[in-house]
FIKOLZA-1660 file (N, C-alpha, C; in steps of 0.1 Angstrom, whole numbers, plus 5000, padded with zeros to 4 digits):
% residues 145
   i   px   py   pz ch aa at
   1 5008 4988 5000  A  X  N
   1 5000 5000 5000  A  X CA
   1 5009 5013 5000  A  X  C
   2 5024 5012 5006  A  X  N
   2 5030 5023 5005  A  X CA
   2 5031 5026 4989  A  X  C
   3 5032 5021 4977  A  X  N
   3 5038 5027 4966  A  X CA
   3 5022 5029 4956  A  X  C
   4 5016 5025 4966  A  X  N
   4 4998 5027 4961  A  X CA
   4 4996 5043 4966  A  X  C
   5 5002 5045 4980  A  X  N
   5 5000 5057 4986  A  X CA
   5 5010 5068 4977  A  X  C
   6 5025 5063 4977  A  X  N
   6 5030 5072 4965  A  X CA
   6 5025 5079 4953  A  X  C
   7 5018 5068 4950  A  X  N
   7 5015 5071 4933  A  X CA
   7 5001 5080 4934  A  X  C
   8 4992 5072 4941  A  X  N
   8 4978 5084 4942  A  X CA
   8 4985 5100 4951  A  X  C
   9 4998 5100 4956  A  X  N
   9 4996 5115 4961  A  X CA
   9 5003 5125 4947  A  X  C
  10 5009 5116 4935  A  X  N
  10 5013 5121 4932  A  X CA
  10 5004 5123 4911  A  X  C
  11 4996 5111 4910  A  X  N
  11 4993 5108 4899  A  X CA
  11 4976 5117 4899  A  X  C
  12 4973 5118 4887  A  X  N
  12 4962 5121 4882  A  X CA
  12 4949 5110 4883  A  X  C
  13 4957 5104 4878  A  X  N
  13 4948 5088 4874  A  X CA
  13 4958 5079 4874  A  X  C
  14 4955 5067 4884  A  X  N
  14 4964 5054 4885  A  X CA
  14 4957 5043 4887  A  X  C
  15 4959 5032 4878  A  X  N
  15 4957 5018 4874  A  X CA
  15 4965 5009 4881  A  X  C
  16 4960 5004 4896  A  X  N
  16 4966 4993 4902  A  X CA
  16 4968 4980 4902  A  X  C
  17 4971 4972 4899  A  X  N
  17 4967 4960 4894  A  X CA
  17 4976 4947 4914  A  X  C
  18 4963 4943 4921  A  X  N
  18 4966 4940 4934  A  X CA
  18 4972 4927 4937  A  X  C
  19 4970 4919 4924  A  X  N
  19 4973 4904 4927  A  X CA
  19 4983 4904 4917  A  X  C
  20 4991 4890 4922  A  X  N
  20 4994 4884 4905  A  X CA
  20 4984 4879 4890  A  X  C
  21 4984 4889 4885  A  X  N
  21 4972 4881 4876  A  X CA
  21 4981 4884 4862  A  X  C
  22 4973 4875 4856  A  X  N
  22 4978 4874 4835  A  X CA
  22 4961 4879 4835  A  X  C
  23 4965 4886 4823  A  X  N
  23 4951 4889 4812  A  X CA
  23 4950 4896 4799  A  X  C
  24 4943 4894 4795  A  X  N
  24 4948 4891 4779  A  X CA
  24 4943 4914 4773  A  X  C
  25 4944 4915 4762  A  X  N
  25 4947 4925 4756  A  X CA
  25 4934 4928 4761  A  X  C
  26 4920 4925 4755  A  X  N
  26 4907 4928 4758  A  X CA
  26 4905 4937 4773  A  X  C
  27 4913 4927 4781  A  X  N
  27 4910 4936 4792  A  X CA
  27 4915 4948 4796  A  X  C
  28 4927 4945 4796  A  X  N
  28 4936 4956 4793  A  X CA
  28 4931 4974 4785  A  X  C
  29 4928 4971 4776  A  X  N
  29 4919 4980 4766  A  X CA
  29 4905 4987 4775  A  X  C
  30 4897 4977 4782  A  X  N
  30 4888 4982 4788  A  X CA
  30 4890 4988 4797  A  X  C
  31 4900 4991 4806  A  X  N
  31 4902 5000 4816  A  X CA
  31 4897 5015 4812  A  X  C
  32 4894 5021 4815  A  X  N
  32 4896 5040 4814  A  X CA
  32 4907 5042 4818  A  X  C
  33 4913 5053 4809  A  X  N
  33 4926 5062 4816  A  X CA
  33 4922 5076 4819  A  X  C
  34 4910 5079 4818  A  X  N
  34 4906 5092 4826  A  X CA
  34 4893 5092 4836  A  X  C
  35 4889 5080 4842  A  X  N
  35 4881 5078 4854  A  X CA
  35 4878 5066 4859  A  X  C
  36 4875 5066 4870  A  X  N
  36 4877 5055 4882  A  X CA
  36 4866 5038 4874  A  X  C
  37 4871 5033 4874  A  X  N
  37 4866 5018 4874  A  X CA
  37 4874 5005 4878  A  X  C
  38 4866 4996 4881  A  X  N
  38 4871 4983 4885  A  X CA
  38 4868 4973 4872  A  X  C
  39 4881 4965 4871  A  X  N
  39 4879 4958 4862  A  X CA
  39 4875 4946 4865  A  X  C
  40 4864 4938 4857  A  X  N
  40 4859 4925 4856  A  X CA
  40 4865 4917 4847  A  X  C
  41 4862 4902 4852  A  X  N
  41 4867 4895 4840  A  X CA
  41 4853 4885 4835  A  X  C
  42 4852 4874 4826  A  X  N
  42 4843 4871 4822  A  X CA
  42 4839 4855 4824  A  X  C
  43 4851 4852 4832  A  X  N
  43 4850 4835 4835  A  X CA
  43 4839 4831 4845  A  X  C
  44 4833 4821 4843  A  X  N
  44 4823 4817 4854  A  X CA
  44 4827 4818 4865  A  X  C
  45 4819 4825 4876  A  X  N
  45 4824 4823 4886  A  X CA
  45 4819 4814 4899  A  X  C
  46 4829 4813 4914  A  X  N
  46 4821 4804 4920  A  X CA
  46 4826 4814 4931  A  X  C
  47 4814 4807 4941  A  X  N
  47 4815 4819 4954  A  X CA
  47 4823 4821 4962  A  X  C
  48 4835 4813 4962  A  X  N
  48 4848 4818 4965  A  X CA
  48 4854 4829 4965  A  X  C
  49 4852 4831 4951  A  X  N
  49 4863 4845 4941  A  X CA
  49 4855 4858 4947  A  X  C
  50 4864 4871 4949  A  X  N
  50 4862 4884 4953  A  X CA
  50 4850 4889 4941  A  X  C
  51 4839 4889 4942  A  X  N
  51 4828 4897 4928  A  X CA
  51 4825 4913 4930  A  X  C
  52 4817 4915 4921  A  X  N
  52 4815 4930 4923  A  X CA
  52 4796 4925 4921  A  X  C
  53 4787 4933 4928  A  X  N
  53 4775 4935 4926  A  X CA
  53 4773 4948 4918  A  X  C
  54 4769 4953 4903  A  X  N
  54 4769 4962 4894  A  X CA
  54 4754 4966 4894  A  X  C
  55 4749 4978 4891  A  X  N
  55 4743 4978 4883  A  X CA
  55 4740 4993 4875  A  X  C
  56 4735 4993 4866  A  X  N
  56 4738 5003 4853  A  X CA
  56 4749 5008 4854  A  X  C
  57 4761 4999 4850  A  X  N
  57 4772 4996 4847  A  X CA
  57 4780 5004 4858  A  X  C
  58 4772 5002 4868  A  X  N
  58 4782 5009 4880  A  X CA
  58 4785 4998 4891  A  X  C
  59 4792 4997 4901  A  X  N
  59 4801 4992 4913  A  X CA
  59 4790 4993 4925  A  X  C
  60 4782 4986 4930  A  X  N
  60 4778 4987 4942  A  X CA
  60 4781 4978 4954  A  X  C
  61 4789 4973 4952  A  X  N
  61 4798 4965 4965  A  X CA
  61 4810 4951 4957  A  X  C
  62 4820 4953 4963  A  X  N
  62 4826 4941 4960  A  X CA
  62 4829 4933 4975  A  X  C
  63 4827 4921 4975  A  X  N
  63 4825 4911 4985  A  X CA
  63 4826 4896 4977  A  X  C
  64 4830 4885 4989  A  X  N
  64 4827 4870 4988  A  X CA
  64 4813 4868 4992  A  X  C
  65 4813 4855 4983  A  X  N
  65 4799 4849 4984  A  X CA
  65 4789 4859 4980  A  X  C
  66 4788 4861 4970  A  X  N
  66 4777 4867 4965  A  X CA
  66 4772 4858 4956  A  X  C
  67 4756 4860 4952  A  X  N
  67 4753 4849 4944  A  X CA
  67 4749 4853 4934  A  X  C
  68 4758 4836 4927  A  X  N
  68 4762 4835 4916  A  X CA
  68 4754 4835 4903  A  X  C
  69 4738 4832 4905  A  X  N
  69 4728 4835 4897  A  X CA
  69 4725 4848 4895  A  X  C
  70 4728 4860 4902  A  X  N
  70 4727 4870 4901  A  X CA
  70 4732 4877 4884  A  X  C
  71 4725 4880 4879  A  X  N
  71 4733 4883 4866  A  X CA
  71 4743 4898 4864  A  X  C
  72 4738 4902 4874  A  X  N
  72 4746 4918 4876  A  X CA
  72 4758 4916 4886  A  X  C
  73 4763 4904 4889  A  X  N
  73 4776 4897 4896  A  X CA
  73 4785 4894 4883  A  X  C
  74 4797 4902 4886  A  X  N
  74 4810 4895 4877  A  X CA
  74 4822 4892 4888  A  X  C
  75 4831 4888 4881  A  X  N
  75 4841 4879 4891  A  X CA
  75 4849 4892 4888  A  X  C
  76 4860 4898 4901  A  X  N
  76 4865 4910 4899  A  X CA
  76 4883 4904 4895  A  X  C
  77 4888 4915 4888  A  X  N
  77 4900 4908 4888  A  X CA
  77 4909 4916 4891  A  X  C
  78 4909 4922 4905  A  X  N
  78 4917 4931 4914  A  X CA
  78 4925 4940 4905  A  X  C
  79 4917 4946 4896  A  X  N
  79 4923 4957 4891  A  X CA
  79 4914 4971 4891  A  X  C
  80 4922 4980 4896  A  X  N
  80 4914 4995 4900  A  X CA
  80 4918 5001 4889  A  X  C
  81 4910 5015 4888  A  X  N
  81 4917 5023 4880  A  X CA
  81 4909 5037 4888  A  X  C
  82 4919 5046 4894  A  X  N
  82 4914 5057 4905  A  X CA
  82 4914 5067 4898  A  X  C
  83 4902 5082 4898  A  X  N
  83 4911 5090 4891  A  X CA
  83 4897 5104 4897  A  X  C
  84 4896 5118 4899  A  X  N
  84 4888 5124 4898  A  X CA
  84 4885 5118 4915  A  X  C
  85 4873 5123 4914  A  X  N
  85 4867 5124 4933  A  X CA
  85 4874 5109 4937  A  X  C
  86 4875 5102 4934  A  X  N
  86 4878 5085 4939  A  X CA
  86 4891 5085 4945  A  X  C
  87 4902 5090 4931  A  X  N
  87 4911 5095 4937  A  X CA
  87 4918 5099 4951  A  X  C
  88 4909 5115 4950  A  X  N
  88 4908 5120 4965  A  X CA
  88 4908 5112 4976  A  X  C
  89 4894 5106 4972  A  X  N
  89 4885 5093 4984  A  X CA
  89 4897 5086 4989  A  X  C
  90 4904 5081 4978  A  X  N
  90 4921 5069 4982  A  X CA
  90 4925 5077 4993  A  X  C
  91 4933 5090 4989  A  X  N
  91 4944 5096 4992  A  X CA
  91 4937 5100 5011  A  X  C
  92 4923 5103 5008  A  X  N
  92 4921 5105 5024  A  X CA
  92 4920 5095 5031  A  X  C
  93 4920 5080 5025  A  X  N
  93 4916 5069 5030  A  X CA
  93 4930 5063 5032  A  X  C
  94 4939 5062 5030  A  X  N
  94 4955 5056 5029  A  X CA
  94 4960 5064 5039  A  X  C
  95 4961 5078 5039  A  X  N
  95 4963 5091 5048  A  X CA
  95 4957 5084 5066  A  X  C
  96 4948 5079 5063  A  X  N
  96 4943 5075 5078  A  X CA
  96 4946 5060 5088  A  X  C
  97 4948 5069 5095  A  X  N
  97 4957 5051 5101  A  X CA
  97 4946 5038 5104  A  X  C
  98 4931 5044 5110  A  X  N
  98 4925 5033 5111  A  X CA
  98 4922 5022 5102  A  X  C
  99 4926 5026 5085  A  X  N
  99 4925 5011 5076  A  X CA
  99 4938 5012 5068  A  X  C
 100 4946 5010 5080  A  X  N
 100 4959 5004 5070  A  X CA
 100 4956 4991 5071  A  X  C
 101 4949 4980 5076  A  X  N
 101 4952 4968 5078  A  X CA
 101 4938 4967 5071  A  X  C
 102 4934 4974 5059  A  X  N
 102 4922 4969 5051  A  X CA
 102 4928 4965 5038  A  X  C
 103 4919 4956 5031  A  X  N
 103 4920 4951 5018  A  X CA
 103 4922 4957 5008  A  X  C
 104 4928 4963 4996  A  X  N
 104 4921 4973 4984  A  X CA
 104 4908 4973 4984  A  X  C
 105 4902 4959 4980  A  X  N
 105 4892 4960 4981  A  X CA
 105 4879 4966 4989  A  X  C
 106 4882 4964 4999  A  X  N
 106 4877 4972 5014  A  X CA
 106 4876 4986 5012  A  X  C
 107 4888 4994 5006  A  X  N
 107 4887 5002 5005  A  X CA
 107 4881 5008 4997  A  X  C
 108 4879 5004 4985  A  X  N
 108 4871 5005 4972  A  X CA
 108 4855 5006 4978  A  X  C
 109 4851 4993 4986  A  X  N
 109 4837 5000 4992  A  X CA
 109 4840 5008 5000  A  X  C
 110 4845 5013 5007  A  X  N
 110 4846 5027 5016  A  X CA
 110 4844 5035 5004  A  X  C
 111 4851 5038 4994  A  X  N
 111 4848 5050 4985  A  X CA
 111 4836 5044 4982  A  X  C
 112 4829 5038 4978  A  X  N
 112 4816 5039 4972  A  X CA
 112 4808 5045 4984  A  X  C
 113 4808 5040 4998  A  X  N
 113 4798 5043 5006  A  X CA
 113 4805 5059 5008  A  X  C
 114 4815 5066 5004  A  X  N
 114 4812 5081 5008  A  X CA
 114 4810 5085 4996  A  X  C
 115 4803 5078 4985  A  X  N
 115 4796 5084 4980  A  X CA
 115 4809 5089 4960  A  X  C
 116 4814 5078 4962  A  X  N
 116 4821 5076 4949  A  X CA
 116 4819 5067 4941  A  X  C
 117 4819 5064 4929  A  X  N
 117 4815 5056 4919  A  X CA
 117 4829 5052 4911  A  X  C
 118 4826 5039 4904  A  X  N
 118 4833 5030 4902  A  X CA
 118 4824 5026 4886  A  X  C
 119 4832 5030 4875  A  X  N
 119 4821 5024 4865  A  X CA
 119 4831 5009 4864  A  X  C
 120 4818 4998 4853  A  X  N
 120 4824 4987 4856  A  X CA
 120 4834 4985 4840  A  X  C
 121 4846 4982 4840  A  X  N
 121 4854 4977 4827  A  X CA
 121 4851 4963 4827  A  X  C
 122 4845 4962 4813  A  X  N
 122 4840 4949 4811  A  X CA
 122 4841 4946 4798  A  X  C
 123 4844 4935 4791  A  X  N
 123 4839 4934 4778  A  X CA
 123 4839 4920 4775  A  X  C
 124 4832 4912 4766  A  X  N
 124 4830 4901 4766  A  X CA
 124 4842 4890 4765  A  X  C
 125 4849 4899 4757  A  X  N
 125 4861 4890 4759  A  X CA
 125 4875 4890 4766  A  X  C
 126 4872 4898 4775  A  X  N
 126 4882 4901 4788  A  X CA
 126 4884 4885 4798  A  X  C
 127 4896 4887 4795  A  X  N
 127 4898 4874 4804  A  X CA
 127 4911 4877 4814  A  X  C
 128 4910 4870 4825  A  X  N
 128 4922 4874 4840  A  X CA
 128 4922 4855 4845  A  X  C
 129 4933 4857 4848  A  X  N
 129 4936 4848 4861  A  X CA
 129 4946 4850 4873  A  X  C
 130 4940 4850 4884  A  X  N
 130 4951 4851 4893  A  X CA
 130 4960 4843 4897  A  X  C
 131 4973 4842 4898  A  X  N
 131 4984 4832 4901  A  X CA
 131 4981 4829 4915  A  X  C
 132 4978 4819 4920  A  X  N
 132 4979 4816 4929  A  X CA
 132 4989 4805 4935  A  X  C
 133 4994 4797 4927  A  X  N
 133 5000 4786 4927  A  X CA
 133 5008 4780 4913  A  X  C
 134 5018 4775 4919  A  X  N
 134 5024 4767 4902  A  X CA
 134 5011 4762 4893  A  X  C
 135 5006 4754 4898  A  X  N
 135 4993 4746 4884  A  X CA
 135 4986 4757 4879  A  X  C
 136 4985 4773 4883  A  X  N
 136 4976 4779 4878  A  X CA
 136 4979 4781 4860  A  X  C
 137 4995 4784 4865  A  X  N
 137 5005 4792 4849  A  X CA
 137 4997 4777 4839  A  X  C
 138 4995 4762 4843  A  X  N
 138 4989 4758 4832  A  X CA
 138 4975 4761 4825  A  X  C
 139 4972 4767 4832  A  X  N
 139 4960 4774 4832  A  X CA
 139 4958 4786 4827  A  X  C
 140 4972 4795 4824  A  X  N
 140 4971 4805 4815  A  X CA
 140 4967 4801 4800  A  X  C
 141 4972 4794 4794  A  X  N
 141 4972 4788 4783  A  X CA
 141 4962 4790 4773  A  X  C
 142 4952 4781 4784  A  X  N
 142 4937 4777 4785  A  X CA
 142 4929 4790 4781  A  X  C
 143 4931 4799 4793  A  X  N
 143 4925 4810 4796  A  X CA
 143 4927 4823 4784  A  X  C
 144 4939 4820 4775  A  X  N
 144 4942 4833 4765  A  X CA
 144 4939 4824 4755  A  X  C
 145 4933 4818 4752  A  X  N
 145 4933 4811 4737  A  X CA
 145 4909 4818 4734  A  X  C
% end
């Protein structure tokens, strides 16, 4: 979080990307470079994985276990993109010592609940995987074809 805190005191607009993840061009492309969104990816998901609940193409919570029938649920693929009031929202939120020991994610709903928005980057053929382990990289493969 320190070079997260660097960059939002000093950037306009910054694209974080929190995990180890691969993902192919599609997604990449759908980020914004001039306003705040979270990027999705398009793989099925199961109630494990961190989701986002959207709707009209906006961010209204990211959480586990949300369900998965929901059709306004995508699987999130820990990438931010901050920029304009959200921004701000970061820089006072990193600034404060009571959530250093919070998630990005965590913090992403904090900016929504004071009142920040998050459009969603999405496109059908956006695909992510997070590294979690050696067997996943077989699984890159799979995932960019």
């Amino acid at each position: 979080k320190e070079k997260l805190k660097e960059l939002a005191s000093k950037e306009k607009h910054i694209i974080f990307i929190d995990r180890d993840i691969v993902f192919n061009d599609y997604l990449l492309h759908s980020i914004p470079r001039d306003r705040s969104a979270l990027v999705f990816d398009n793989r099925p998901m199961n109630r494990s994985e961190l989701c986002g609940l959207t709707q009209d193409d906006k961010v209204l919570r990211l959480a586990y276990g949300l369900d998965d029938k929901n059709k306004n649920v995508y699987i999130f693929s820990h990438i931010f993109a901050f920029g304009g009031k959200e921004l701000k929202l970061l820089r006072e939120i990193l600034e404060s010592p009571q959530y250093k020991n919070f998630d990005l994610f965590e913090i992403a709903n904090l900016i929504i609940d004071r009142e920040g928005e998050f459009e969603v980057a999405f496109t059908k053929k956006s695909k992510a995987l997070e590294i979690t382990c050696p067997s996943d990289l077989k699984a890159v493969k799979r995932l960019m074809l």
